[in-house]
C-alpha positions in Angstrom: 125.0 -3.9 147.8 122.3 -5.9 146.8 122.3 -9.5 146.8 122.1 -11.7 144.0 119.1 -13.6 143.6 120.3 -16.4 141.9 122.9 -18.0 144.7 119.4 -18.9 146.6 116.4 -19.2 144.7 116.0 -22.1 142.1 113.0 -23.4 139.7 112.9 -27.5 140.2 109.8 -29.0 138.5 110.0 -31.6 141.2 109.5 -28.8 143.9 106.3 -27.0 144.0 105.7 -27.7 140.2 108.6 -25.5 138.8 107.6 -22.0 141.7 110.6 -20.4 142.5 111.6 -21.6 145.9 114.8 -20.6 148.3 117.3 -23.3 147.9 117.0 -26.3 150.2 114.0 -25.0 151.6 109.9 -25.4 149.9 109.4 -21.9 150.8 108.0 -20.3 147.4 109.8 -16.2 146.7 106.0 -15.4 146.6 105.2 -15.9 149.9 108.4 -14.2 151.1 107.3 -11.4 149.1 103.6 -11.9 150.4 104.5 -11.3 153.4 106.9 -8.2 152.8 103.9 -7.0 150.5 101.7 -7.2 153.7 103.9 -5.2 155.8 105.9 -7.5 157.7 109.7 -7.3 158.5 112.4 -9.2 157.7 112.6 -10.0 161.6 108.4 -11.2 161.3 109.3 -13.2 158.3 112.6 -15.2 160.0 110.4 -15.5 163.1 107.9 -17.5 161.3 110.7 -19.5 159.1 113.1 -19.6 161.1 115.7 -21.7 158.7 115.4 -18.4 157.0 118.0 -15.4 157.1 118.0 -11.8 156.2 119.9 -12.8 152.6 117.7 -14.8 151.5 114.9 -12.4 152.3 116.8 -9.8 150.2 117.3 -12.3 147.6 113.4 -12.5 146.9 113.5 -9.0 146.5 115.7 -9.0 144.0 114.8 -12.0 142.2 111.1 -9.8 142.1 112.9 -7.0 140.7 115.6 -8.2 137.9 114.0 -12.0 137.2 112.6 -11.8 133.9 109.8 -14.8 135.0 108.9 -13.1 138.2 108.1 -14.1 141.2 104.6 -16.5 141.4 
């Protein structure tokens, strides 16, 4: 089941001018997706963020899929 974007990624124009970011962290969905794009594993990405966790790597994904702004 996928997971729903919207329980961790949020728009703030006080964060990274308005970019989609993952809640409570300034780690934009595009560079999540960057780096998925690139070839790198969920595992690669957490062991570069580690505050990260597989949901919220999955959450990127599906915000890049069903957001109607799409990820930037």
């Amino acid at each position: 089941m996928p997971v729903e974007w919207k329980r961790y990624i949020a728009s703030d124009p006080g964060i990274l001018r308005g970019k989609p970011c993952l809640k409570g962290t300034r780690i934009p969905v595009g560079i999540v997706l960057g780096y998925l794009a690139a070839g790198k594993t969920a595992n690669d990405i957490i062991a570069e963020y580690p505050d990260l966790g597989p949901e919220q790597i999955a959450a990127c994904l599906d915000y890049a899929v069903r957001s109607p702004t799409r990820a930037g």
